[in-house]
Short mmCIF file of the C-alpha atoms (twelve columns), coordinates in Angstrom:
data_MODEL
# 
_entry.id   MODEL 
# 
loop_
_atom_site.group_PDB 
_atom_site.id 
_atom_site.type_symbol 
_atom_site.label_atom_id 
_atom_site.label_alt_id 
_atom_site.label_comp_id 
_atom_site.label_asym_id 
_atom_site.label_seq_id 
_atom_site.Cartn_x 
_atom_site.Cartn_y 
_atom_site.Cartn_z 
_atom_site.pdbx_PDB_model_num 
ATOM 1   C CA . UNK A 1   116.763 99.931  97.537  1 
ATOM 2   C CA . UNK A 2   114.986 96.812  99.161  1 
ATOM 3   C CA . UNK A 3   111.902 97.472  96.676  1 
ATOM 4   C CA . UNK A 4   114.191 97.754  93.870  1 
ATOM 5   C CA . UNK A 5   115.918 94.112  94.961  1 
ATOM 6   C CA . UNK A 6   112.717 92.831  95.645  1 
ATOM 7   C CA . UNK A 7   110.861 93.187  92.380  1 
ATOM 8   C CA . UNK A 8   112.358 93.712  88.691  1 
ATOM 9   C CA . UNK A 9   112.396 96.203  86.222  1 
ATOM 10  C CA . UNK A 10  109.379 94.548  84.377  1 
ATOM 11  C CA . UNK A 11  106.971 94.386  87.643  1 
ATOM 12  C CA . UNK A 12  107.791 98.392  88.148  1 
ATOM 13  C CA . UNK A 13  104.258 99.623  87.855  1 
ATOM 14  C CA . UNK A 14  104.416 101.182 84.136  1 
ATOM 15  C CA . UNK A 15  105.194 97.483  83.368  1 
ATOM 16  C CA . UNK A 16  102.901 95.847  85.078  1 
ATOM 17  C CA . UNK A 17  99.745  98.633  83.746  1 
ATOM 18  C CA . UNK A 18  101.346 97.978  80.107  1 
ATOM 19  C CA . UNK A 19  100.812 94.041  81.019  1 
ATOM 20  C CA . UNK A 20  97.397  94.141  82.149  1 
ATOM 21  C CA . UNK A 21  95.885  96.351  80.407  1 
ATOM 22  C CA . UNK A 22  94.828  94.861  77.330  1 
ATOM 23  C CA . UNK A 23  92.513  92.397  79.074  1 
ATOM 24  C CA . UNK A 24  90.775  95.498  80.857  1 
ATOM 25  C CA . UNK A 25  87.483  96.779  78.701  1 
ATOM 26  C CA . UNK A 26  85.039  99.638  79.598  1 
ATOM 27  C CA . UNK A 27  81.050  98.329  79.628  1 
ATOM 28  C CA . UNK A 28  78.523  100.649 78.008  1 
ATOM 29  C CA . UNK A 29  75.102  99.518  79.449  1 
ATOM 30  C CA . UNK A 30  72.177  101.303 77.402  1 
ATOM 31  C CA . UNK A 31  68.162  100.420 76.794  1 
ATOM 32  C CA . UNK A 32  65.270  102.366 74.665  1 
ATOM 33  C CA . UNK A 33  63.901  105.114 77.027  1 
ATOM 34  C CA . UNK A 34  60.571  107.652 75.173  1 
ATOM 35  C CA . UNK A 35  61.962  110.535 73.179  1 
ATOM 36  C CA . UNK A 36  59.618  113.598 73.951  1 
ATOM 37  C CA . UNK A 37  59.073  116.316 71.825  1 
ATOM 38  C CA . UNK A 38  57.215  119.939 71.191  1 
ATOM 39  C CA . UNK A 39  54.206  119.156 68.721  1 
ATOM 40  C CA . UNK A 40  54.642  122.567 66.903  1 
ATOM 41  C CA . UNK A 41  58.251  123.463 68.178  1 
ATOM 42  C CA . UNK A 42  59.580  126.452 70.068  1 
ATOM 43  C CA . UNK A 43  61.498  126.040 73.188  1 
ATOM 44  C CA . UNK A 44  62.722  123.487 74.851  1 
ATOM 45  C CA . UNK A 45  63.681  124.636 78.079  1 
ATOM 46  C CA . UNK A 46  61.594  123.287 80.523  1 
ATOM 47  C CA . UNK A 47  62.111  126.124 82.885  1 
ATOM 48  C CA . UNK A 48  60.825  128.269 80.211  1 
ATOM 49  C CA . UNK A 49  56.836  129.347 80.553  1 
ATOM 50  C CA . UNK A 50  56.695  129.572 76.425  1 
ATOM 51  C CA . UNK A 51  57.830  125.929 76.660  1 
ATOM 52  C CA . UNK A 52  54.594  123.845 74.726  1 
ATOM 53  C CA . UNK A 53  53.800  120.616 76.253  1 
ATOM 54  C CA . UNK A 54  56.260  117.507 75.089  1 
ATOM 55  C CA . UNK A 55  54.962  114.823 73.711  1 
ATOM 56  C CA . UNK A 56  56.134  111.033 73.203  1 
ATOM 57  C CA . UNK A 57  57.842  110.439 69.979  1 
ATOM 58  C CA . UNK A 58  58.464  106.782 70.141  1 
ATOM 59  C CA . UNK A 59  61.505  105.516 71.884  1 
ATOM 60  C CA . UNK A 60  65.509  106.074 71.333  1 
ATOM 61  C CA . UNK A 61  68.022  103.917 72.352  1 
ATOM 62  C CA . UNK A 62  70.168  105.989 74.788  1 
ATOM 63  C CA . UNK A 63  73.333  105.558 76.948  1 
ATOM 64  C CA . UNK A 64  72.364  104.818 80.873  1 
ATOM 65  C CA . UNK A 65  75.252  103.902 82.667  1 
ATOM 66  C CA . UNK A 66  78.699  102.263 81.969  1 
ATOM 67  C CA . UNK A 67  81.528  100.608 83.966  1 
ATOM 68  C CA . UNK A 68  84.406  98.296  83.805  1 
ATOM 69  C CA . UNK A 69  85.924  94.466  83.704  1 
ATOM 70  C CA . UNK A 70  88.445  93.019  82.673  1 
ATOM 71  C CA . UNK A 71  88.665  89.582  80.606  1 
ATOM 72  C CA . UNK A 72  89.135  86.333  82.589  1 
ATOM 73  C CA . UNK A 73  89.494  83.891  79.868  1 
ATOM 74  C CA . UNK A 74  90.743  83.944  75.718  1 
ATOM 75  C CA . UNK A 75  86.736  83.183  74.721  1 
ATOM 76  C CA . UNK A 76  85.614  86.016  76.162  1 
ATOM 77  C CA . UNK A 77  85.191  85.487  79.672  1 
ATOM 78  C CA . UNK A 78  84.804  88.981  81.669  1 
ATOM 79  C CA . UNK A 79  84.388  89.556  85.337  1 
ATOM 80  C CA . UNK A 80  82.890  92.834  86.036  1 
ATOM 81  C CA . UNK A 81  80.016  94.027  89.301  1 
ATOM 82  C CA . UNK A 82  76.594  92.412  89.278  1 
ATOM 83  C CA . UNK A 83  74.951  96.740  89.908  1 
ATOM 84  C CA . UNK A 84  77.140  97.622  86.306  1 
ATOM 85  C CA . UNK A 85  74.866  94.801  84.745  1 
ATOM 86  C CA . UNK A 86  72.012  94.321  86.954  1 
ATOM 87  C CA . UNK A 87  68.889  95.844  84.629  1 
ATOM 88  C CA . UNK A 88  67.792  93.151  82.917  1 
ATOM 89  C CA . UNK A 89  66.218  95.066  79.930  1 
ATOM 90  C CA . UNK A 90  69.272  96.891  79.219  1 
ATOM 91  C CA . UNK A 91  71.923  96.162  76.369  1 
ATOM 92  C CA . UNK A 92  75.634  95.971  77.136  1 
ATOM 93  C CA . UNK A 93  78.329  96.859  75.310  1 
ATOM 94  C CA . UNK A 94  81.781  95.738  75.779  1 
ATOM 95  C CA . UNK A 95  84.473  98.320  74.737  1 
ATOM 96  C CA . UNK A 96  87.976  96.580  74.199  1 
ATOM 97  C CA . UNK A 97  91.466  96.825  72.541  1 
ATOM 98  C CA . UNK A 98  91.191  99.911  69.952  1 
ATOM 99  C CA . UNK A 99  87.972  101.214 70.953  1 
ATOM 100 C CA . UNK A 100 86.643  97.880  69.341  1 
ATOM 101 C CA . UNK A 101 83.029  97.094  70.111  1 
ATOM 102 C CA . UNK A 102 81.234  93.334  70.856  1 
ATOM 103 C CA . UNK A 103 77.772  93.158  72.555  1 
ATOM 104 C CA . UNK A 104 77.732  91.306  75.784  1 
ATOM 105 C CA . UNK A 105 75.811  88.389  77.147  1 
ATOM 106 C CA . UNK A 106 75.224  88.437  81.057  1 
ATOM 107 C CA . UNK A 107 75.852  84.439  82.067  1 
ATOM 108 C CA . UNK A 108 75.790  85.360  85.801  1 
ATOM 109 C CA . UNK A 109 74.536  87.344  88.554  1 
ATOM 110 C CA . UNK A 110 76.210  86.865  91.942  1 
ATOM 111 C CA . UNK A 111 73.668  88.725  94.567  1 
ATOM 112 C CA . UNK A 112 75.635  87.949  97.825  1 
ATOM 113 C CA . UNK A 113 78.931  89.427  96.280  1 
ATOM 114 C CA . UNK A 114 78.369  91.362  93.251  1 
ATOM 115 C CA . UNK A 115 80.236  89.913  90.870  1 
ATOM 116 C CA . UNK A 116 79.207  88.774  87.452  1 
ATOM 117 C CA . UNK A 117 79.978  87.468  84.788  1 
ATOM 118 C CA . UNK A 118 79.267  88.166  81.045  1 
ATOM 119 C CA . UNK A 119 80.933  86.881  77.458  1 
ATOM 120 C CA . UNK A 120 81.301  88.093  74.359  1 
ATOM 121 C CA . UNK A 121 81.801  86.433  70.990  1 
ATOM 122 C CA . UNK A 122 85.571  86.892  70.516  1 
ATOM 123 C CA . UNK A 123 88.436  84.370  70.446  1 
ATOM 124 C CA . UNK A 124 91.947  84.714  71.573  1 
ATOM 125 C CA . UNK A 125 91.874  87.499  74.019  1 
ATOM 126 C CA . UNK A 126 94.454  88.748  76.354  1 
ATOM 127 C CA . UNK A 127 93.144  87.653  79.721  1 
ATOM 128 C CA . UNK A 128 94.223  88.609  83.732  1 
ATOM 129 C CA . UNK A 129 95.495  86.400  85.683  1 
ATOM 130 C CA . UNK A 130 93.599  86.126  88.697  1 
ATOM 131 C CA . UNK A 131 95.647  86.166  92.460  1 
ATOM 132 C CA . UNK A 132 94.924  85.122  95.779  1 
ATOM 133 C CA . UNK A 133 92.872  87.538  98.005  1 
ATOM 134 C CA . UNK A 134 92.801  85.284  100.982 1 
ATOM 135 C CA . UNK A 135 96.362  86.331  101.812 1 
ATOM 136 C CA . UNK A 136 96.265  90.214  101.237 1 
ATOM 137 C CA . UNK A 137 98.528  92.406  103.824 1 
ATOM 138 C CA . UNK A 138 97.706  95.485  105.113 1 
ATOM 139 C CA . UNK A 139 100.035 97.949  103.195 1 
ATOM 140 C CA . UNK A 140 101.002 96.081  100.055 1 
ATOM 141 C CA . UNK A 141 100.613 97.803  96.808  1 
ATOM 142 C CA . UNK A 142 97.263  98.206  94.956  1 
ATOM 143 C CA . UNK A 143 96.856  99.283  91.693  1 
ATOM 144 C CA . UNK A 144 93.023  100.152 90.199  1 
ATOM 145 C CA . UNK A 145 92.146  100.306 86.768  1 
ATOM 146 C CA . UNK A 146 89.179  101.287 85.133  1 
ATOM 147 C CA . UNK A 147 86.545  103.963 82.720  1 
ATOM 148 C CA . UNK A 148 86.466  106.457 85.498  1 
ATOM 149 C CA . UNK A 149 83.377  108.519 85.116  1 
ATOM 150 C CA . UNK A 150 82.303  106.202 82.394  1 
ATOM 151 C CA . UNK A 151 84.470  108.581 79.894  1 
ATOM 152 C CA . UNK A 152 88.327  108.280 80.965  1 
ATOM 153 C CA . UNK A 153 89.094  104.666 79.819  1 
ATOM 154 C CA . UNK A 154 91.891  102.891 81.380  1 
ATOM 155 C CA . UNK A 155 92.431  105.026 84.472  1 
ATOM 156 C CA . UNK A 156 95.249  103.839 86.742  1 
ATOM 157 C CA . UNK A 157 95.239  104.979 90.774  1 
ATOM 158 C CA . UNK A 158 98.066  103.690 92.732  1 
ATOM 159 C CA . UNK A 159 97.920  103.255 96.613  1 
ATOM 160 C CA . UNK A 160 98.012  100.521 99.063  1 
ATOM 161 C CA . UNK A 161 95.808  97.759  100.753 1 
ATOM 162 C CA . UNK A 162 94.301  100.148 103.889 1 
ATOM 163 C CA . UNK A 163 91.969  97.649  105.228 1 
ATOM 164 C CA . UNK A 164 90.775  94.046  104.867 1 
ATOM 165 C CA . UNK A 165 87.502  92.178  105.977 1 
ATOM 166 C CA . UNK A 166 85.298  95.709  105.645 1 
ATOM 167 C CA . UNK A 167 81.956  95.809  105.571 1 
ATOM 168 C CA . UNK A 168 79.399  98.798  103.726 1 
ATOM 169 C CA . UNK A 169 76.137  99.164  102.831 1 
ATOM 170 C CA . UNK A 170 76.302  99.760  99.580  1 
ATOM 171 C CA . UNK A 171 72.796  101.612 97.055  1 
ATOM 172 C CA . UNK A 172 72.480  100.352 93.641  1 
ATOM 173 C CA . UNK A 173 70.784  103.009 91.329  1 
ATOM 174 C CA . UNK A 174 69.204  100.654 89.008  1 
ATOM 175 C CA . UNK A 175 66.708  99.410  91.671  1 
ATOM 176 C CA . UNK A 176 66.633  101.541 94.444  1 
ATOM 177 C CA . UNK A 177 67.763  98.974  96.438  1 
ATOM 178 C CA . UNK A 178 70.610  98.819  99.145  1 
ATOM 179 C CA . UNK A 179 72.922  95.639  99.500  1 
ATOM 180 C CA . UNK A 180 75.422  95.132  102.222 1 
ATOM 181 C CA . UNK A 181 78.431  94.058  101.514 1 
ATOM 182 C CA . UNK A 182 81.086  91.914  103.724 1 
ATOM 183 C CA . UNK A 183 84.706  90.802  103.921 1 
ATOM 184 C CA . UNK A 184 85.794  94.135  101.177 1 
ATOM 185 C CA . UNK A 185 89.153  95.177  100.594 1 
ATOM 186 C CA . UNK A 186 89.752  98.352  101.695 1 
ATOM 187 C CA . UNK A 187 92.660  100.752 99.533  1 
ATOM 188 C CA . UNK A 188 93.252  104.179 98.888  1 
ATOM 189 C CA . UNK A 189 93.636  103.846 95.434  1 
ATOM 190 C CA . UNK A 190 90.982  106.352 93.843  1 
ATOM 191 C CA . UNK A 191 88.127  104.198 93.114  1 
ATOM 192 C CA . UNK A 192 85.965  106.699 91.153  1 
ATOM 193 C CA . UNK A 193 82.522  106.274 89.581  1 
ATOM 194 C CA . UNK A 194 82.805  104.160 86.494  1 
ATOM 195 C CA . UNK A 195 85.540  102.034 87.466  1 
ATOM 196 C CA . UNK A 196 83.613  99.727  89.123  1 
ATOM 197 C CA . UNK A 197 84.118  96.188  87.513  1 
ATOM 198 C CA . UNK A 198 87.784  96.978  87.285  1 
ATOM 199 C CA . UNK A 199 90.732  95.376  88.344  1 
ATOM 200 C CA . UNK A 200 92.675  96.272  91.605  1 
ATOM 201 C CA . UNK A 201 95.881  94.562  90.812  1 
ATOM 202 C CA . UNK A 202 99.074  93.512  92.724  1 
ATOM 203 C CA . UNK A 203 102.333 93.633  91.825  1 
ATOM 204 C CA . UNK A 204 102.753 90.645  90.005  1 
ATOM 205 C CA . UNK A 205 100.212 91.854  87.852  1 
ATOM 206 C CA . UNK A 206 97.417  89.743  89.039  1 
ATOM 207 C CA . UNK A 207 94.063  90.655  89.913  1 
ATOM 208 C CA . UNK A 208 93.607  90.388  93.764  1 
ATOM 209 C CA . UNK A 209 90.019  92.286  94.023  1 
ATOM 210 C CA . UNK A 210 87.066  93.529  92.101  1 
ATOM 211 C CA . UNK A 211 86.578  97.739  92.277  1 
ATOM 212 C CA . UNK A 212 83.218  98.439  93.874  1 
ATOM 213 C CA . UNK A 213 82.584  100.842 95.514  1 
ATOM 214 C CA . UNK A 214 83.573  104.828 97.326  1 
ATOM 215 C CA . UNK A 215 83.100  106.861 99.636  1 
ATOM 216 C CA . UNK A 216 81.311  110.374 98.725  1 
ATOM 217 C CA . UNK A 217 82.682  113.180 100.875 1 
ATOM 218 C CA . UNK A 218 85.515  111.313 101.670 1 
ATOM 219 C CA . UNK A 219 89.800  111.449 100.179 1 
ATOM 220 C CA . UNK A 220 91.016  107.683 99.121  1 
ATOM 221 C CA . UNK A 221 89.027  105.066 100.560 1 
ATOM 222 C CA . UNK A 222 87.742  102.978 98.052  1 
ATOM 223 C CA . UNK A 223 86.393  98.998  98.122  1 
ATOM 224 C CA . UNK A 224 86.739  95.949  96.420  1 
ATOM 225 C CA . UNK A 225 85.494  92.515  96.438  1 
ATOM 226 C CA . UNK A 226 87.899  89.977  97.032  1 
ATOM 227 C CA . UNK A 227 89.405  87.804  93.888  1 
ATOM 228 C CA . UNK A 228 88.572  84.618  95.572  1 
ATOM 229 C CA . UNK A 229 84.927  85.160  95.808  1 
ATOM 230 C CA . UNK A 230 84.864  85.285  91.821  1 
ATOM 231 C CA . UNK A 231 86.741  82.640  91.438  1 
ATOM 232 C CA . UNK A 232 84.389  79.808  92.958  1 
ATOM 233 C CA . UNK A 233 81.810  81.922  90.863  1 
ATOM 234 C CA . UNK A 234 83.492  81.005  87.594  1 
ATOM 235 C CA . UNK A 235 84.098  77.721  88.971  1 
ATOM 236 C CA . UNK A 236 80.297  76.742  90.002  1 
ATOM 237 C CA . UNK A 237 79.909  78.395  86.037  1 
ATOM 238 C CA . UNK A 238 82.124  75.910  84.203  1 
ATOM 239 C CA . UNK A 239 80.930  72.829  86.294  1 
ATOM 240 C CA . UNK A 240 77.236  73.570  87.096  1 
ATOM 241 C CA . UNK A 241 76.444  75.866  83.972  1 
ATOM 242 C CA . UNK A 242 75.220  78.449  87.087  1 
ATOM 243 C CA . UNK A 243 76.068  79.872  90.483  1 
ATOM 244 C CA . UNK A 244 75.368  77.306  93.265  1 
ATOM 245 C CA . UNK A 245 74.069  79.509  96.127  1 
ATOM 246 C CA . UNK A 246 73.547  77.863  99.806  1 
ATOM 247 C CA . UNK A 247 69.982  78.330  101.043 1 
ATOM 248 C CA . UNK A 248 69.664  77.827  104.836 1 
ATOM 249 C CA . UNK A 249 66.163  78.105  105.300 1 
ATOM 250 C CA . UNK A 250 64.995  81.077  107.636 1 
ATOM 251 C CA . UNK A 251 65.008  84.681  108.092 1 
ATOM 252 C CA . UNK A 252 66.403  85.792  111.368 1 
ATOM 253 C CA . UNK A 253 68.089  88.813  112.883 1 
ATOM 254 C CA . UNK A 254 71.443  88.951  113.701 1 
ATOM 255 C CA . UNK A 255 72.310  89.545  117.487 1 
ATOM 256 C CA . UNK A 256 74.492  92.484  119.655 1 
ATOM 257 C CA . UNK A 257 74.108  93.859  122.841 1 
ATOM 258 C CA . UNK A 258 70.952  96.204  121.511 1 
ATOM 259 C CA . UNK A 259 69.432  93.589  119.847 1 
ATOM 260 C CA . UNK A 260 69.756  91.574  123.107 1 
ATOM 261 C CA . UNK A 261 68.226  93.853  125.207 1 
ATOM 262 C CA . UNK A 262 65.196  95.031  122.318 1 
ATOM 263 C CA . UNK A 263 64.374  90.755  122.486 1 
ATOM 264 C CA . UNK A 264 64.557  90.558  126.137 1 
ATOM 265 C CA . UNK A 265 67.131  87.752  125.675 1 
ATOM 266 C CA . UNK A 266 70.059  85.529  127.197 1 
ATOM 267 C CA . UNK A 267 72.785  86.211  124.977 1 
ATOM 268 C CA . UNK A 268 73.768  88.868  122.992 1 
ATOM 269 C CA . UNK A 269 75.407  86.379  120.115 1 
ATOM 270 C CA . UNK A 270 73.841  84.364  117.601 1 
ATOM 271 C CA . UNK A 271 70.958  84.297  114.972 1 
ATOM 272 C CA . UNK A 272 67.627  84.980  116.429 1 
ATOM 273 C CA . UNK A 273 65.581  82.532  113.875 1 
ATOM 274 C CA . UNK A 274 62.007  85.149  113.333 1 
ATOM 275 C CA . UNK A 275 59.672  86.033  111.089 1 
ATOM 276 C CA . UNK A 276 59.190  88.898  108.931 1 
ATOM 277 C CA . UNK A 277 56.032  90.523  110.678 1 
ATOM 278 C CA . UNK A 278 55.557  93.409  108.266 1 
ATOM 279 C CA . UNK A 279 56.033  90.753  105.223 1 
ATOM 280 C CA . UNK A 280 54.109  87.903  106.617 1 
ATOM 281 C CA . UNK A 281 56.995  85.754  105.335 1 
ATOM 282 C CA . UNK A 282 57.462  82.932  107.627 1 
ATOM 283 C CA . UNK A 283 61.061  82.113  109.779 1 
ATOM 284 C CA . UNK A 284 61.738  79.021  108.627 1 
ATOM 285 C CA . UNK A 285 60.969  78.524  105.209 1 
ATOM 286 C CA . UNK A 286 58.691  75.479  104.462 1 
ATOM 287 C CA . UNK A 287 61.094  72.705  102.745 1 
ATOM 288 C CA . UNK A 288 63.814  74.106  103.173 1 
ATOM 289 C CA . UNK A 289 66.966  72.333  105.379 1 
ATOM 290 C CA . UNK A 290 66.125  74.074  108.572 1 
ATOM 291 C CA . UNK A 291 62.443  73.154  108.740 1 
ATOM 292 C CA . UNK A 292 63.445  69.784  108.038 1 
ATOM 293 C CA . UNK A 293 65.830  69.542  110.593 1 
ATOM 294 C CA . UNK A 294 63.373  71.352  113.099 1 
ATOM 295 C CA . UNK A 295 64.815  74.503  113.378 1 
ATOM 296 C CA . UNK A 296 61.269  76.924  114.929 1 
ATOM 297 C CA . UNK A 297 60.514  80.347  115.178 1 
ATOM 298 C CA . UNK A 298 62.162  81.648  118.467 1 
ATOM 299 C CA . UNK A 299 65.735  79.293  118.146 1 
ATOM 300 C CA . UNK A 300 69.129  81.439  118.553 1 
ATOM 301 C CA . UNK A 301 71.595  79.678  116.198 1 
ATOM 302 C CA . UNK A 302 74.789  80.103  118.228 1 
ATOM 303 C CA . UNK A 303 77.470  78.288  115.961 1 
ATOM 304 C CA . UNK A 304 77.225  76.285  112.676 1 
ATOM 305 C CA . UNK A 305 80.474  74.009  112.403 1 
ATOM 306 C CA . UNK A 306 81.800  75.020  115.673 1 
ATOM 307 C CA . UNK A 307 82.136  78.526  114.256 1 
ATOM 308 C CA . UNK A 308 80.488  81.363  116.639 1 
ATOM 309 C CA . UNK A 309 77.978  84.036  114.812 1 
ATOM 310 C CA . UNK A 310 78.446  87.124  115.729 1 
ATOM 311 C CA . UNK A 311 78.673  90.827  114.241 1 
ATOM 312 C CA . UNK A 312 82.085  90.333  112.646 1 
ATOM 313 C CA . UNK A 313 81.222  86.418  111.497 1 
ATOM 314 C CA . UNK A 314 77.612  86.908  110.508 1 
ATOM 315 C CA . UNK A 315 75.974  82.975  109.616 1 
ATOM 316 C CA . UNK A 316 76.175  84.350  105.895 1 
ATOM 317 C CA . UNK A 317 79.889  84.357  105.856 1 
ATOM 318 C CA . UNK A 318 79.927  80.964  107.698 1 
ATOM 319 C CA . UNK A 319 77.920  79.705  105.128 1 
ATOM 320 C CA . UNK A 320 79.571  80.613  102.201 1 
ATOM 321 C CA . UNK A 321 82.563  78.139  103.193 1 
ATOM 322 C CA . UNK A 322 80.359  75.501  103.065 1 
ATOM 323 C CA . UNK A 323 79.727  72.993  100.376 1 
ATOM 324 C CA . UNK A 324 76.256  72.520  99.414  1 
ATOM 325 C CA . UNK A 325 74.745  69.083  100.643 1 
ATOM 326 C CA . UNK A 326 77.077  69.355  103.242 1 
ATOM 327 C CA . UNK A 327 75.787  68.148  106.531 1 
ATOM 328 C CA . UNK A 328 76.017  70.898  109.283 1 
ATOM 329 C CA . UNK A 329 76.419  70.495  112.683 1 
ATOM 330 C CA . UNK A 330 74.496  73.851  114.416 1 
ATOM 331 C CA . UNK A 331 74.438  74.211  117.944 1 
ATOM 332 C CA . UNK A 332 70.949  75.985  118.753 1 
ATOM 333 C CA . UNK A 333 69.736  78.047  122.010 1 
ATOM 334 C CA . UNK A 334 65.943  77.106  122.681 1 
ATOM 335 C CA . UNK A 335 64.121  78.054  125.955 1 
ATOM 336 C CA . UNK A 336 67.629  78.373  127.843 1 
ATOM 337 C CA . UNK A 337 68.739  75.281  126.344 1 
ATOM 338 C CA . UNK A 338 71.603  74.329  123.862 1 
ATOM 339 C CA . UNK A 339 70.540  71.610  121.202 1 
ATOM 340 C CA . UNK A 340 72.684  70.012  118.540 1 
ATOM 341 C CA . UNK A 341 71.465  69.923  114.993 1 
ATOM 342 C CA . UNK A 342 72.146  68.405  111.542 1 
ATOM 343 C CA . UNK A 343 70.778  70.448  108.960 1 
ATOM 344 C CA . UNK A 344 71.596  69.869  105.134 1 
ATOM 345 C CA . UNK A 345 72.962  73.171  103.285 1 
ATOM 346 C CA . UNK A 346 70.905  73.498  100.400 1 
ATOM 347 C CA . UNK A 347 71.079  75.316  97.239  1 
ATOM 348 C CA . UNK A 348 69.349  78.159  96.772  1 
ATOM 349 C CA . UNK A 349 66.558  78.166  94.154  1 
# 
């Protein structure tokens, strides 16, 4: 009865999937891989010892990969996950409305968060209104839409917020790489493969997360990035004309009781500022704020803006609430000694 009181008729879930969904589209991402044929025919079955040898018969363009977003703004504007439109020799194709089709134009690549940001050439569109993930409750509804397994468009899973601040390593396919990912949204709405770049919407019908990510071998726990990361990325895109990334200066390793102990070292907090042996890259990167400031191979930066680094408030994270050309005070640990610095956040290149 209290639910009922709460929220209208309209925001009942039905109504708020029939409100959002228009601005939701499905991404088809595809590129021109080698077609391979037999030169006289018979089978084609690999497995088969009859098979001839294939040969290359110029190049096809072929579906890869697909996923989802949903439209931000009426000229086009869609926010979708950097891995659905990371290849940069790939096409993308933007699936909206009745099965209407509009190529897409990647504006933005957010490597810290994986978001993007793409555009196609259309006017008027029904857009999402974006909420406010910095206030998210453990328990409140969720709601995720997307083109789960790239072929059901405009899934909807219904669950609830299950965790908040998560962090996952996360692989992305179209690199081999992996990329770890902080401050998630945790919900047990299914998040399946293909929805990612959806929506995971409250119940006002506003967009409080990105879908990005499951769990194989695992029932309901799905991840999404928080709303207000993508939001200060369309932001930095309608001021700057680009994403305004802060660039430190130095490659370090951040510090727990095991790293403590493998360093032979004082604390078991901080980042230990070190060079990349294997890589031959250098700690403190030449130019940048830190070696201006001083910062040397060997410091443990123990806060930056009074804030302590740790495990669960990693420098990164402290970082990204900081303005560039902002001024920050960073207490340092150097042989057994605490120094104050001013280092200059710079953006990254």
């Amino acid at each position: 009865m209290y639910y009922m009181e709460k929220y209208s008729k309209d925001s009942s879930i039905p109504g708020i999937v029939k409100k959002v969904l228009p601005a939701v589209v499905s991404i088809v991402v595809s590129k021109m891989l080698p077609v391979f044929e037999a030169p006289f025919g018979g089978p084609q079955d690999p497995l088969d010892p009859n098979t001839p040898l294939m040969v290359p018969r110029g190049n096809k363009k072929m579906d890869v990969g697909g996923g989802s977003g949903f439209i931000v703004d009426p000229s086009g504007i869609i926010l979708t996950n950097r891995h659905v439109v990371n290849d940069p020799v790939a096409e993308y194709v933007v699936i909206f409305g009745e099965d209407e089709k509009c190529p897409a134009q990647v504006l933005a690549r957010d490597p810290i968060h994986d978001v993007a940001i793409i555009k196609i050439d259309k006017k008027n569109l029904p857009i999402l209104e974006l909420g406010d993930s910095s206030g998210l409750e453990l328990g409140q509804t969720a709601i995720a839409i997307g083109n789960a397994l790239g072929t059901f468009r405009n899934t909807v899973s219904v669950g609830v917020v299950s965790g908040l601040s998560r962090e996952i390593s996360a692989g992305d396919t179209t690199n081999n790489t992996i990329t770890k990912l902080r401050g998630l949204v945790q919900t047990d709405a299914a998040i399946n493969p293909g929805n990612s770049g959806g929506p995971l919407i409250d119940v006002k019908g506003k967009a409080i997360g990105i879908n990005t990510a499951m769990v194989f071998f695992a029932e309901n726990i799905g991840f999404a990035l928080p709303i207000n990361n993508a939001k200060r990325d369309l932001d930095d895109l309608k001021q700057y004309g680009r994403l305004r990334l802060p660039f430190f200066g130095i490659r370090y390793v951040l510090l727990d009781k095991d790293a403590q102990e493998r360093f032979k070292l004082s604390v078991d907090q901080g980042a230990l500022v070190i060079s990349e042996k294997s890589g031959g890259n250098e700690a403190v990167v030449s130019g940048s704020g830190a070696h201006r400031a001083g910062i040397k191979d060997g410091d443990i930066i123990l806060e930056v803006k009074q804030t302590k680094i740790c495990t669960k408030t990693p420098l990164e994270d402290i970082l990204q609430k900081c303005k560039i050309g902002e001024e920050l005070d960073v207490k340092v640990l150097r042989d057994g000694k605490e120094i104050m610095f001013k280092i200059p956040l710079d953006e990254r290149k």
